[in-house]
C-alpha positions in Angstrom: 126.7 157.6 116.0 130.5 158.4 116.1 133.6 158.1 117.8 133.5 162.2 118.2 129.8 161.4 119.7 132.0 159.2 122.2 134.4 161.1 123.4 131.6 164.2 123.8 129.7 162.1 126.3 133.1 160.6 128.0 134.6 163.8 128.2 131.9 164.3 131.2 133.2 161.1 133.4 135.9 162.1 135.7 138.6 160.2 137.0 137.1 160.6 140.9 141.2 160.2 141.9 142.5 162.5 139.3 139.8 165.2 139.3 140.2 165.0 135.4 137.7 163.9 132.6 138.8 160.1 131.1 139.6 162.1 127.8 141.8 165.1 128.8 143.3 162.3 130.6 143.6 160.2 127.4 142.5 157.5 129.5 140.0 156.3 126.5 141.3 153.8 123.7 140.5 151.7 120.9 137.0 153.2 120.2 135.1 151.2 117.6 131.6 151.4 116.3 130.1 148.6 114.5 126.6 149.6 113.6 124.6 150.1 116.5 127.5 148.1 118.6 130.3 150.0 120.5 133.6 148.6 122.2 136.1 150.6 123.7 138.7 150.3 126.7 139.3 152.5 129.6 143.1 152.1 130.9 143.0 153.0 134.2 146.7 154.6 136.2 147.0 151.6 138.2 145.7 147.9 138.0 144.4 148.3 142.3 142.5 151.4 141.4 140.2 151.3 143.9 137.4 153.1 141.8 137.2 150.9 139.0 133.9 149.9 139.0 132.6 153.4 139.8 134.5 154.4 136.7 132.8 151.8 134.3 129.2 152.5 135.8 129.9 156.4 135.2 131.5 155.6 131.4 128.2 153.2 130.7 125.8 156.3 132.3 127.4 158.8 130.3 126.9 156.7 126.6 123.4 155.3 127.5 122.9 158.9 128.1 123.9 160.0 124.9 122.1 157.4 122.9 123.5 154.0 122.9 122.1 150.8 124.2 123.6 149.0 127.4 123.4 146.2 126.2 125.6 147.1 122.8 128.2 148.7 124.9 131.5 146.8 125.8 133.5 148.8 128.0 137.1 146.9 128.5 138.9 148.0 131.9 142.5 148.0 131.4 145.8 149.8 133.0 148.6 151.3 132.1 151.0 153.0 134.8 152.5 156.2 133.7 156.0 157.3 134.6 156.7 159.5 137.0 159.3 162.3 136.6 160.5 166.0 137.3 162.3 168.1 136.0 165.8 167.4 136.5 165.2 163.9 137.3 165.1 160.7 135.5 163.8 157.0 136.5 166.5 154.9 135.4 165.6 151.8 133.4 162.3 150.8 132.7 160.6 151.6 136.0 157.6 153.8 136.1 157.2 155.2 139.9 159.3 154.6 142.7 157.1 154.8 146.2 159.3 155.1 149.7 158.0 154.1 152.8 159.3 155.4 155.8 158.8 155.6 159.6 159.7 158.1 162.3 161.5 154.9 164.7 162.0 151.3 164.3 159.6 148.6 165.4 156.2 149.9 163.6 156.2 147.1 161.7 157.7 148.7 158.2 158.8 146.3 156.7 156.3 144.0 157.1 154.4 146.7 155.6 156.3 146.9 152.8 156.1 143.1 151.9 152.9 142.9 151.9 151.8 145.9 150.1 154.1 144.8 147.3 152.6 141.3 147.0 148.9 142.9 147.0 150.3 145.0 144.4 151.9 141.9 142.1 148.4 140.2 142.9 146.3 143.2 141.6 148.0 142.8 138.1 151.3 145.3 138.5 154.9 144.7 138.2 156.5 145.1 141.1 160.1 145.5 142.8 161.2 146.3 146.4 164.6 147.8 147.2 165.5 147.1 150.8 167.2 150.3 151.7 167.8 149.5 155.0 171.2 148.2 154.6 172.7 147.8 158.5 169.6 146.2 159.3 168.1 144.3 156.3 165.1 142.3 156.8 163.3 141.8 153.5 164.6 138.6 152.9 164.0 136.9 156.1 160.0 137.8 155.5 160.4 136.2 151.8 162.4 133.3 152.9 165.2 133.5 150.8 168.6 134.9 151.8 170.7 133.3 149.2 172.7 135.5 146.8 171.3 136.7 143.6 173.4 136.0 140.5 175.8 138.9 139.0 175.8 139.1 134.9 178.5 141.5 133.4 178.6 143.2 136.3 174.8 143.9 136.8 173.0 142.0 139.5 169.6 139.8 138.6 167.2 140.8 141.4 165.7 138.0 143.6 162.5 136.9 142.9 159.9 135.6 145.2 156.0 135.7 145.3 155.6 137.5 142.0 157.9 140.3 143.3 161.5 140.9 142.2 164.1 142.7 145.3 167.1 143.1 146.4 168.8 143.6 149.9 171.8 143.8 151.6 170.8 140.6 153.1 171.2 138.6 149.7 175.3 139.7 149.8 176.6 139.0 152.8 175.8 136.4 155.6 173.4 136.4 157.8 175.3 137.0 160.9 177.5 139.5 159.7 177.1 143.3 160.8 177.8 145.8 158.5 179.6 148.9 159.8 179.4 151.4 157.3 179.9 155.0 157.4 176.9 157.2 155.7 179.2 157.7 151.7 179.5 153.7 151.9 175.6 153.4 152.6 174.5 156.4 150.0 176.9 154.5 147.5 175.2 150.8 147.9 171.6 152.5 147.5 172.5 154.0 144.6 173.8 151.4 142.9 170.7 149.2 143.9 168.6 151.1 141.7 171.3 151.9 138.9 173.0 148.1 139.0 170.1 145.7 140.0 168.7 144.4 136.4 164.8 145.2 137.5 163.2 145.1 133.7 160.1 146.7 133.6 158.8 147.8 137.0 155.4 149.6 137.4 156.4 150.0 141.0 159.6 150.4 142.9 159.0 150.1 146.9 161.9 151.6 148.8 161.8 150.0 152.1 163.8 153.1 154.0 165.5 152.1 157.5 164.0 153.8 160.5 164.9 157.6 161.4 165.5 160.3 158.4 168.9 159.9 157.8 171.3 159.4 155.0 169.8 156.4 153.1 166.7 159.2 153.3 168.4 161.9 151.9 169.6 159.9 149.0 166.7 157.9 148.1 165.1 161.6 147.7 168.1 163.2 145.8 168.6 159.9 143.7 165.3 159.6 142.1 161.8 161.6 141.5 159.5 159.6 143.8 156.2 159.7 143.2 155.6 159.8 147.1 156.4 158.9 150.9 154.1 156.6 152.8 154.5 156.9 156.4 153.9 153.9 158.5 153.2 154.6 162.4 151.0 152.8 165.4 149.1 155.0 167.3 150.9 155.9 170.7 151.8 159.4 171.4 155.3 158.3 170.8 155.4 156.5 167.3 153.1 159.5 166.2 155.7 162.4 167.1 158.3 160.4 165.5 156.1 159.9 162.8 155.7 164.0 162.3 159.4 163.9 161.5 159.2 161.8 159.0 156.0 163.9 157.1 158.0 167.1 157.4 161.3 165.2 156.1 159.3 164.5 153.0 157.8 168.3 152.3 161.6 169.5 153.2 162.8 167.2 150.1 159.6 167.7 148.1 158.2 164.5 148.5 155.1 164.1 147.4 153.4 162.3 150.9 151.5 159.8 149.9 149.5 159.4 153.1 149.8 157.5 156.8 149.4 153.7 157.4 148.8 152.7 160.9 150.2 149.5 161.7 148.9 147.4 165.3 146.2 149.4 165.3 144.2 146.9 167.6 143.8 143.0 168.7 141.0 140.8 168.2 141.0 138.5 171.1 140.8 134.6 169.0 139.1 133.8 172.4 136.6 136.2 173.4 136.4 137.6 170.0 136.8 141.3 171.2 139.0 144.2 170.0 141.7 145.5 172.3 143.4 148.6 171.6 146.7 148.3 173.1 148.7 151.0 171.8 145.5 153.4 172.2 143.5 154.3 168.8 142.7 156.6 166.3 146.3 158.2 166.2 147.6 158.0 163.0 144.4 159.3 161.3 144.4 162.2 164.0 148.0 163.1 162.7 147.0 162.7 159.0 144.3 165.2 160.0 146.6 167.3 161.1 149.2 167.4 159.0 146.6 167.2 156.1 148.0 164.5 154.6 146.0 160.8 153.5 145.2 158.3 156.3 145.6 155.5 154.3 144.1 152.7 156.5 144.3 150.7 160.0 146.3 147.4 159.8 145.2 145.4 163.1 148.0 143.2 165.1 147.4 139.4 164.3 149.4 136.1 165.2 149.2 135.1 161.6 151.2 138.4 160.4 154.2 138.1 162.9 154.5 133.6 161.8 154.1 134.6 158.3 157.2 137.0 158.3 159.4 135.1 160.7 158.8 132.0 158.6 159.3 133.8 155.4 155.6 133.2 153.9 153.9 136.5 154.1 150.2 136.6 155.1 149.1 138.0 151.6 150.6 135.4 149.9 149.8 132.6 151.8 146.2 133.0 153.3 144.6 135.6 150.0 141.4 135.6 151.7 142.4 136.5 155.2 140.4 139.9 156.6 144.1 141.2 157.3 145.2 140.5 153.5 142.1 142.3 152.0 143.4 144.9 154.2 146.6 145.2 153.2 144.9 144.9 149.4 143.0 148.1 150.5 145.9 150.3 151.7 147.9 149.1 148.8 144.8 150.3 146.1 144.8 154.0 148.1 148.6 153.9 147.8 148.5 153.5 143.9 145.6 156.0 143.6 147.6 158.8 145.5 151.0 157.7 143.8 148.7 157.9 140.3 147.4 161.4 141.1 150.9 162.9 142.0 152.3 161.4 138.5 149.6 163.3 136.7 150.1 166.7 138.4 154.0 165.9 137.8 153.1 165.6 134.0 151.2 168.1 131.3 147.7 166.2 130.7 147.9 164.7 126.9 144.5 165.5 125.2 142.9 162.8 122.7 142.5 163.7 119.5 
């Protein structure tokens, strides 16, 4: 037995996400042989890769297949997010892929969207930031329950930090009650220097949290950065959908890789009677993902405990792990980092082991 003998037999255990073998991918590391004893570690594209365990039965089929014991085979499942770029384009600082999420009109429940998906992410084992881009109408920090201003060091700002998630918002610098009445240059120039001022560190995931519409904070989130892709979030009426469509065709206009569609209240369960209402009808936002052949990314269902959690600043994923509705969220935010991985490697010439 050899390390040659292991790659041969991993070389035929695709990545189900990627469509690629685990060693084109250079996904396999640390091989070591000690007798009739083998150790090795997978790193995965994402820590919420949602086929991990698929991935380690395959690798264990594959070597028990070529001669070695199961039970002298350690397979170590790590991760290691790869950046994201195009040509042209560079991520400033140390963060890997930035991921924007968008809707068609206001009142889909975005942002609370947003929150939550990047504190499944942080829980799942990545590093993760979240750029509130919606600067006349910033609500991030009202859902993380702290407004107060960040601290400024030579001229950089130090990014809030609050449930293992670092942001920043327009709603940390200036007071609560005060409008801001900006013209679209002013707005370009504050997102811009969000992600080129803000101190993030290493990020394996930037969340831009884009107002509502496709407008200028759009346009340069887009041209500012290479995004790694657009998640739309919609609910299911006729109207939220055709707004939605806007949104999905801004993205391929700007070449924005799309991610896939979340649909947000997509139904009640009744805590009395215990039976599922559909209020804003059902099935829309897969129809349109259908259509528009894009991902449907999953169905997040209306629930008291979501709207208390962001008003009092103590989102549902952080403070009740095991809800149904946080596993959920946990869910979308694993098929979110599996379509962001796959649009990094097509972004990126495929390094072959050696």
């Amino acid at each position: 037995m050899d390390t040659d003998k292991v790659k041969q037999a991993l070389s035929k255990v695709n990545d189900p996400e990627l469509n690629q073998d685990l060693i084109t991918l250079n996904m396999v590391k640390d091989i070591k042989l000690d007798g009739d004893k083998l150790s090795l570690t997978v790193m995965l594209t994402t820590p919420a890769c949602p086929l991990k365990a698929v991935i380690e039965e395959d690798c264990r089929k594959a070597l028990t297949g070529a001669g070695f014991k199961n039970e002298n085979i350690k397979i170590n499942m790590g991760s290691e997010v790869r950046k994201h770029g195009v040509q042209g384009k560079e991520l400033p600082q140390d963060i890997k892929q930035v991921i924007a999420i968008s809707s068609g009109k206001g009142g889909v429940g975005k942002t609370t969207v947003s929150v939550n998906i990047a504190i499944a992410l942080s829980q799942m084992g990545a590093k993760v930031g979240l750029l509130d881009a919606d600067i006349t109408g910033p609500n991030v920090p009202i859902m993380l329950g702290d407004q107060e201003p960040p601290t400024v060091e030579n001229g950089k700002i130090t990014p809030k930090e609050r449930y293992g998630i670092k942001y920043i918002s327009m709603g940390v610098l200036t007071p609560p009650d005060k409008p801001v009445i900006w013209r679209g240059p002013m707005l370009d120039g504050v997102i811009r220097q969000f992600l080129r001022d803000v101190l993030w560190g290493q990020l394996d995931y930037l969340l831009v949290d884009l107002p509502p519409g496709t407008g200028d904070a759009h346009l340069t989130t887009c041209q500012a950065m290479p995004l790694a892709g657009g998640v739309i979030v919609t609910t299911p009426q006729d109207v939220s959908l055709l707004d939605s469509r806007k949104s999905v065709n801004m993205f391929k206009q700007m070449r924005v890789p799309i991610l896939g569609i979340v649909e947000n209240m997509s139904y009640f369960i009744c805590t009395k009677c215990d039976e599922r209402h559909e209020i804003f009808s059902y099935g829309g936002g897969e129809k349109a993902a259908k259509e528009l052949g894009v991902p449907f990314l999953g169905r997040i269902p209306i629930q008291l405990d979501v709207r208390t959690g962001g008003d009092l600043g103590r989102p549902i994923t952080y403070e009740k792990q095991n809800h149904e509705i946080s596993k959920i969220f946990k869910e979308v935010a694993k098929q979110i980092a599996a379509s962001a991985s796959v649009t990094t490697i097509n972004s990126i010439q495929p390094v072959i082991s050696v």
